[in-house]
C-alpha positions in Angstrom: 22.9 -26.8 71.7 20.9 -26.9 68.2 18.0 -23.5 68.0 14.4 -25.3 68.5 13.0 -26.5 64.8 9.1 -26.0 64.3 7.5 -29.2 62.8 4.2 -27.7 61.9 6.4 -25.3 59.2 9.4 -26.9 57.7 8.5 -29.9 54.9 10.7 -32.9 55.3 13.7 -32.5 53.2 14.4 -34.5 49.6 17.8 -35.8 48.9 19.7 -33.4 46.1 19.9 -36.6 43.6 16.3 -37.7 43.8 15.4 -34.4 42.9 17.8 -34.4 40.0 16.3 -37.6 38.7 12.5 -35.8 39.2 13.4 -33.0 37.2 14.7 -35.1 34.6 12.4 -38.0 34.5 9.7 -35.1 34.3 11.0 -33.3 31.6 11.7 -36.3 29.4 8.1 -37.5 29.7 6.9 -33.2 28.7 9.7 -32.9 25.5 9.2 -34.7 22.1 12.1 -37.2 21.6 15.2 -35.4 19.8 14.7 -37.1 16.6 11.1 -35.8 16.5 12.5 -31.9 17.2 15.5 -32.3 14.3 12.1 -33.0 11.6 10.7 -30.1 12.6 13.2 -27.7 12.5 14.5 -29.5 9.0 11.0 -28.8 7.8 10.3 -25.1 9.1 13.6 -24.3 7.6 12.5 -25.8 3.9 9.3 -23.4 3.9 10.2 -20.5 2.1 7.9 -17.3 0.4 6.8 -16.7 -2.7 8.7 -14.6 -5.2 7.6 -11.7 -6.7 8.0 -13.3 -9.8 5.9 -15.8 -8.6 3.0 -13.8 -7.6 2.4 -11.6 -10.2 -1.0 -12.4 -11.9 -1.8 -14.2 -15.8 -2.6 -11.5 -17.8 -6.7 -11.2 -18.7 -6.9 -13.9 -21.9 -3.8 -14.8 -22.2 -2.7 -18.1 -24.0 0.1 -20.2 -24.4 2.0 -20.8 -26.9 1.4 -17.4 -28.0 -0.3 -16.7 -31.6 2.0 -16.0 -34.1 5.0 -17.2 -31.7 4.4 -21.5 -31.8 8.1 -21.9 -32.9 9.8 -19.8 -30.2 7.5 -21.2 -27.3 8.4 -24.2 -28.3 12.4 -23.5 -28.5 12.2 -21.9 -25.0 9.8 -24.2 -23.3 12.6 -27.1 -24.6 15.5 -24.9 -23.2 14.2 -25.0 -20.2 13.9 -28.9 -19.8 17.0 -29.6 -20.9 18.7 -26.6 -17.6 16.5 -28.3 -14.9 16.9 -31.7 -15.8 19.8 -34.2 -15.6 23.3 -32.8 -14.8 24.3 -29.5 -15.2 24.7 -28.4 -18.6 27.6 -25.3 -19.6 24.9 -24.0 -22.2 22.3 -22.9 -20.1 21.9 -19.2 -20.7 19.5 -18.2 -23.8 19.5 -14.9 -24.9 16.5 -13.2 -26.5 16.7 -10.5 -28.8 14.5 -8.4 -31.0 12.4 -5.7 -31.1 10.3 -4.2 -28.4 7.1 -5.4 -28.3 8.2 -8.5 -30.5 6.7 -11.1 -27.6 10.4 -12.0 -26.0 9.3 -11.4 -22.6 5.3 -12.8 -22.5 7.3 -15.8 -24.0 9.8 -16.1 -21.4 7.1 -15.9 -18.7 4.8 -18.0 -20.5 7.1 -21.0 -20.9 8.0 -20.7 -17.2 4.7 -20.5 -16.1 3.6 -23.2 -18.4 6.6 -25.6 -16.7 5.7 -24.7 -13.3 2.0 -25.9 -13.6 4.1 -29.0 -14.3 6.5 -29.1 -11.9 5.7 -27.1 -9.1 8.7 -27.3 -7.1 10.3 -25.2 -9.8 11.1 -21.6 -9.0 10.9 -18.2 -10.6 12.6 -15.1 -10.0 12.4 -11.9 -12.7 14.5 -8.8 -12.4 14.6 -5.7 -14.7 18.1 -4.2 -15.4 16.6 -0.3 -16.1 15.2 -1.0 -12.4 18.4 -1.2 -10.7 20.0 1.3 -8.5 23.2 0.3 -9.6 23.3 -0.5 -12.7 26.2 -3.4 -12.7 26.9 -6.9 -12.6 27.5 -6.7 -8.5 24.1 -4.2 -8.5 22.2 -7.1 -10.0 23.6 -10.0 -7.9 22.9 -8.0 -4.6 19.0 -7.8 -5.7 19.2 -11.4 -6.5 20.6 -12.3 -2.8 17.8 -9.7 -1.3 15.1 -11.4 -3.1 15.8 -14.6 -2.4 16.8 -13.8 1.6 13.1 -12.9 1.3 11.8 -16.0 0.1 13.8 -17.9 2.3 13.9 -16.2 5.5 15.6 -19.0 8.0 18.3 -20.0 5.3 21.6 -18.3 6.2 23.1 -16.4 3.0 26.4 -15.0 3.2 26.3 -11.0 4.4 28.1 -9.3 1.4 28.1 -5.1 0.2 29.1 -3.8 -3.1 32.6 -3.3 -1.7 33.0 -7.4 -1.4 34.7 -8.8 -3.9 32.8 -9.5 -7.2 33.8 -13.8 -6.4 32.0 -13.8 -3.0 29.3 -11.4 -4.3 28.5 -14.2 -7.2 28.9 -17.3 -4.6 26.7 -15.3 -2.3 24.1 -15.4 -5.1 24.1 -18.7 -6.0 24.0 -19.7 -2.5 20.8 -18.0 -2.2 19.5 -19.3 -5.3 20.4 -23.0 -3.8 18.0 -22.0 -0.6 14.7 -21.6 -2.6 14.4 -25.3 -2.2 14.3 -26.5 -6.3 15.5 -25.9 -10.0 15.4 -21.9 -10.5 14.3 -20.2 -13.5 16.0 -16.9 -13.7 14.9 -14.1 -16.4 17.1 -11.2 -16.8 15.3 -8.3 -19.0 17.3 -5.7 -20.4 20.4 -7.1 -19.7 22.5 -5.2 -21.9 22.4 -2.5 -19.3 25.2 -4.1 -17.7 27.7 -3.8 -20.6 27.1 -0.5 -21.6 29.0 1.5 -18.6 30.4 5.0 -19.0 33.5 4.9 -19.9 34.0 1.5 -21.9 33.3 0.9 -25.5 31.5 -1.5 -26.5 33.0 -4.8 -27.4 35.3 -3.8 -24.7 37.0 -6.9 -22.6 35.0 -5.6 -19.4 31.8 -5.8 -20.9 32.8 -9.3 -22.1 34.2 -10.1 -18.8 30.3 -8.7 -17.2 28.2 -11.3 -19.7 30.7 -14.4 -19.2 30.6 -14.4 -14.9 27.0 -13.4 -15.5 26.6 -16.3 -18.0 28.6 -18.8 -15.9 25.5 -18.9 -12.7 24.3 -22.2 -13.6 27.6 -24.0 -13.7 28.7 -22.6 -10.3 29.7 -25.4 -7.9 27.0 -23.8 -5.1 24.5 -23.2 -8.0 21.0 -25.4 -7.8 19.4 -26.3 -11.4 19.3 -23.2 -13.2 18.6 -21.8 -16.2 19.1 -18.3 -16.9 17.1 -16.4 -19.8 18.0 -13.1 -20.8 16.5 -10.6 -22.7 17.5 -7.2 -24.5 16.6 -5.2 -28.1 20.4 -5.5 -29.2 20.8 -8.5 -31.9 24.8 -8.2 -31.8 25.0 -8.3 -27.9 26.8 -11.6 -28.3 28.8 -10.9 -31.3 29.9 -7.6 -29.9 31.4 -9.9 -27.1 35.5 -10.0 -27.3 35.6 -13.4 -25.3 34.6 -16.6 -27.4 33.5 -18.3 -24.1 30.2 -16.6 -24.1 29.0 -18.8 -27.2 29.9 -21.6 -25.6 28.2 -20.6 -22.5 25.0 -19.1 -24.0 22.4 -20.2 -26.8 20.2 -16.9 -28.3 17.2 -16.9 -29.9 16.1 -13.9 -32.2 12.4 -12.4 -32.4 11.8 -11.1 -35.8 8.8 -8.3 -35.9 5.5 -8.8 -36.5 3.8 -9.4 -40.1 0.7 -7.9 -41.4 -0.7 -11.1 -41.2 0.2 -12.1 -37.3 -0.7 -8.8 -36.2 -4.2 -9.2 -38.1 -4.7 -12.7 -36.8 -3.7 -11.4 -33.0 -6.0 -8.6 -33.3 -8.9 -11.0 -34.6 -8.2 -13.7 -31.6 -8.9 -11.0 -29.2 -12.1 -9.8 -30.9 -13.3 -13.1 -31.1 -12.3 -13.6 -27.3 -15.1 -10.6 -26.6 -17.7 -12.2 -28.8 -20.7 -9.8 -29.8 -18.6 -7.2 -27.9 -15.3 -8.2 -30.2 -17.4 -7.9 -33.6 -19.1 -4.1 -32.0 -15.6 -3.7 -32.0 -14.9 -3.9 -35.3 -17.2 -2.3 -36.9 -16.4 0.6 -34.4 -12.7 0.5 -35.8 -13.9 0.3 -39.3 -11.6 0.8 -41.8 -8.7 1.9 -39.4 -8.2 -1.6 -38.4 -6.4 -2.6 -41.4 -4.9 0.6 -42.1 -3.2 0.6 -38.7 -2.5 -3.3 -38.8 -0.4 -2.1 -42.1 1.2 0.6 -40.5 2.3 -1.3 -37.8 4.0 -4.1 -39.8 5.2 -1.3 -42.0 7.1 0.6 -38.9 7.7 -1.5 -35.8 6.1 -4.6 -36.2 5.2 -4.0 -32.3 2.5 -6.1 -31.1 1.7 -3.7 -28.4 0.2 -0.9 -30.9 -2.5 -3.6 -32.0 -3.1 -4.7 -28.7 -4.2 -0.8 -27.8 -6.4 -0.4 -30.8 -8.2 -3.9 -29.9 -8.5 -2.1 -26.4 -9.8 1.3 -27.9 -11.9 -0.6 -30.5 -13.9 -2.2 -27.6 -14.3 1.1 -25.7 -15.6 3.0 -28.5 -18.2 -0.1 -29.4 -19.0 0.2 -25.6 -19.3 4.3 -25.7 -21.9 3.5 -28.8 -23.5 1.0 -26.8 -24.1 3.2 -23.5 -25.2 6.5 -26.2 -28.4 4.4 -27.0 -27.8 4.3 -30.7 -29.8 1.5 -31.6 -32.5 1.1 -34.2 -35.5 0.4 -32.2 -34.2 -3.0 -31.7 -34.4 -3.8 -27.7 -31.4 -3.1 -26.3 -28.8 -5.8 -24.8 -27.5 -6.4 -21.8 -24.5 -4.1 -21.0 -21.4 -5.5 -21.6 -19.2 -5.9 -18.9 -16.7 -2.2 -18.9 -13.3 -3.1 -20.7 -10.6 -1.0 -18.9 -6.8 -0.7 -19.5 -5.4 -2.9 -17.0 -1.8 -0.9 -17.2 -0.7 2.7 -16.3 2.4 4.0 -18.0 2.3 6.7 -15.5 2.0 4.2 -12.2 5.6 3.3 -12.6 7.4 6.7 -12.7 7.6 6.8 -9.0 10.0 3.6 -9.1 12.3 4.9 -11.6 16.3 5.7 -10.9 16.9 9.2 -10.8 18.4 9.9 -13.9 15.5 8.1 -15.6 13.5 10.5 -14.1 15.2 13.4 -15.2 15.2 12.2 -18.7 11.4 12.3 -18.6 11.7 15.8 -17.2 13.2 16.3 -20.3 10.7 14.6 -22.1 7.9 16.5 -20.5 9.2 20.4 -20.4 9.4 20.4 -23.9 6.6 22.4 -25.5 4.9 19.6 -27.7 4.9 15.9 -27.5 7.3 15.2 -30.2 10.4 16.0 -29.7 13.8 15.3 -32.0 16.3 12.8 -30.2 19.1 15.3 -30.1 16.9 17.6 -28.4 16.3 15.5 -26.2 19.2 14.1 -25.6 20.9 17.9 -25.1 17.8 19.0 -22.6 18.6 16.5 -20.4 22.4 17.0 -19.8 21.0 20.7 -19.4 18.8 18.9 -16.6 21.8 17.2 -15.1 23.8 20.0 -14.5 21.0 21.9 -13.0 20.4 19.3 -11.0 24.2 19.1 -10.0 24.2 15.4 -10.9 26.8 13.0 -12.3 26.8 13.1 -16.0 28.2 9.6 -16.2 24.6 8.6 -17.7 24.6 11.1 -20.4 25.9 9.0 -23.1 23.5 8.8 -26.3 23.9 4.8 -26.2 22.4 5.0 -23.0 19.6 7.6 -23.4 18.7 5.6 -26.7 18.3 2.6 -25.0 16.4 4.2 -21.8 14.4 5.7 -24.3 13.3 2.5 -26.1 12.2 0.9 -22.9 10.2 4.0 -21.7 8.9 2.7 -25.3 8.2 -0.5 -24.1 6.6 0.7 -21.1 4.3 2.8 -23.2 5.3 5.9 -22.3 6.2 7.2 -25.6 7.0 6.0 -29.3 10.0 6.3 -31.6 10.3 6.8 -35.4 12.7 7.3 -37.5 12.7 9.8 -40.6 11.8 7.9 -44.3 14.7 7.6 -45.9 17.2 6.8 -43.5 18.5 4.5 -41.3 19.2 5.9 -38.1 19.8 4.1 -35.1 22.9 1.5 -35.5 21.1 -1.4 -33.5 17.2 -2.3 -33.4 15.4 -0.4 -30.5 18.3 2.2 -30.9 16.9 5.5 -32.1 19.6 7.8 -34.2 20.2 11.8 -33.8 17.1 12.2 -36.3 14.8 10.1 -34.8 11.4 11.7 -33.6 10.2 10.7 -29.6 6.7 10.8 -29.3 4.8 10.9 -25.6 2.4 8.7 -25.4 0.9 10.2 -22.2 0.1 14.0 -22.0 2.3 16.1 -21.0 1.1 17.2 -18.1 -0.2 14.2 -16.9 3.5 13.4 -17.4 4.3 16.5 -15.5 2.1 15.7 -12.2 3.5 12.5 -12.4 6.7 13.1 -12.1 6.3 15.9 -9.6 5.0 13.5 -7.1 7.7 10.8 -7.6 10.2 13.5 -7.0 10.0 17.0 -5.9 12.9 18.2 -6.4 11.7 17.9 -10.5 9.0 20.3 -9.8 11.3 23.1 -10.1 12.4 21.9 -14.0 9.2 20.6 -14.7 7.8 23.7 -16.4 11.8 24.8 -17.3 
């Protein structure tokens, strides 16, 4: 006999497959069709970031083709076309060499930037060699595949280390560069970095070896569009190379120094730029205009020198201005404050370590020019106080750290009159003279907050 069942309380029951077909039928009428959810996951997984390459701002009145520079704009800006369009080409690396402050990288960015108002699906990515942790082929590939896991977040890049295999490492890369979405533009700046490794000579088949799988990106089987431009002071990087393939895989382009008369006619664009501030400008300057135009030319031929001296011309008209030294005439509207949009000093915290100690060097000293071989023999002191690796204490390498603390404008190199010291342009010999451009204590405080373990050697 069955227990009683209460009516009022139980609900009829529903068959096991007509509940099935319910649940179904109501979740087919709630979910998008299948085709509909492959579209959108294909086109959340096309967005991607943008680089920091790509969002670094145009410089204040800059224009392009760059005065003084119509024929190499126009080399690079055809370079380009010819990478990113059509099949992939073996040739497309260019090298840029010269001088610092010669215009090889505002040309570089200015013919990318000048393509990619063009064609907007092109990409950019910019990486520093003196900025690398590890200073090596695989150190340089490994930034690559970070930045561009960054600017693609939901496409899947191999997982590699710097104990994979250099072949994986360099698929990993170009695998990444494929995931931006379009052609890639890659600039490289002071790539000879990656050649000049403790314990090789130069020339040597590894540092040949370094520029021909660094040189051989674009024609990867993985590899999108690419064309790769780098840049470094050394004219003979190539020739120095033991491996003929490297010609064959890379075009250069040389950047002679500045003239008298393109410095002049850069310095006058910018004043004109300014208007009645420009012309307060030069009459501020007076005749230290031309006699530092000539100077320039004379020495360096750095474009960087005359760009300061436009700068400082326009302060001091603007200091003369705000004194009230006027002759009764009524006095104009103030001029908008002209300011140095770059700090020498603001990148010291980002430096590599034995960067860092080489400006301790720099800055213990007890004036602001110092000899190179002073230099160069205060900061292997530094090292060993510091108990780190002398591997970096090469004068090749110092010399060349030292011209792109030049660059940066952190300090200035000269050579003594009469000789030629300094086997390579941007090299500086034993006699050369280094010159802070920054005081020395602003230097000091500087580096004492990047690092605190330099405070102790600082003052030493």
């Amino acid at each position: 006999m069955g227990l009683p069942v209460n009516s009022s309380t139980t609900a009829p029951s529903t068959p096991i497959r007509k509940r099935t077909l319910r649940r179904l039928d109501s979740d087919s009428k709630s979910a998008p069709p299948k085709k509909a959810r492959q579209c959108e996951t294909a086109s959340s997984e096309k967005k991607t970031i943008a680089t920091e390459a790509e969002r670094l701002p145009v410089p204040e009145g800059e224009q392009y083709p760059l005065l003084a520079r119509e024929s190499e704009c126009e080399f690079v800006d055809n370079f380009l076309v010819s990478c990113l369009t059509g099949a992939k080409r073996r040739d497309s690396c260019l090298y840029l060499s010269g001088r610092p402050g010669t215009g090889k990288t505002c040309c570089a960015r200015g013919s990318a930037r000048a393509l990619r108002q063009q064609r907007p699906e092109t990409r950019l990515m910019e990486f520093n060699c003196m900025e690398l942790q590890q200073c090596s082929l695989s150190g340089l590939l490994l930034k690559i595949i970070d930045a561009c896991s960054a600017a693609s977040p939901s496409a899947s890049i191999q997982q590699v280390t710097a104990r994979t295999p250099l072949s994986a490492i360099i698929s990993a890369a170009t695998e990444g560069l494929a995931a931006l979405g379009g052609p890639v533009i890659l600039i490289i700046d002071e790539v000879d970095q990656l050649v000049r490794r403790p314990g090789h000579q130069r020339g040597s088949a590894a540092g040949s070896e370094t520029l021909e799988q660094l040189f051989s990106l674009p024609v990867q089987p993985s590899a999108p569009a690419l064309a790769l431009v780098a840049i470094a002071n050394a004219v003979d990087l190539l020739a120095r190379a033991a491996s003929p393939a490297i010609k064959g895989l890379c075009r250069s382009l040389l950047f002679e120094p500045y003239s008298a008369d393109q410095l002049r006619a850069i310095a006058k664009a910018r004043f004109n730029a300014k208007g009645s501030q420009g012309e307060a400008a030069v009459k501020a300057l007076g005749r230290s205009f031309e006699l530092q135009v000539r100077q320039t030319a004379k020495g360096s031929g750095d474009c960087r020198h005359v760009v300061r001296m436009v700068e400082d011309g326009l302060i001091e008209a603007l200091r003369r201005e705000e004194s009230g030294a006027s002759d009764g005439a009524p006095k104009p509207a103030p001029a908008k404050k002209t300011t140095r949009n770059y700090d020498p000093l603001a990148g010291v915290k980002d430096l590599p370590m034995e960067q860092q100690v080489l400006l301790c060097a720099l800055a213990s000293g007890t004036s602001e020019a110092t000899r190179f071989s002073e230099v160069f023999q205060r900061y292997k002191a530094l090292l060993t106080k510091l108990r780190q690796p002398l591997d970096c204490a090469s004068k090749p390498q110092v010399g060349c750290a030292l011209a792109v603390f030049e660059q940066r404008g952190l300090l200035s190199l000269s050579k003594p009159k009469g000789r030629n010291s300094g086997k390579s342009l941007g090299t500086p010999g034993p006699d050369s003279v280094v010159q802070l451009a920054v005081l020395r204590k602003s230097l000091q405080s500087a580096l004492g907050d990047a690092n605190p373990m330099l405070q102790q050697c600082v003052g030493s």
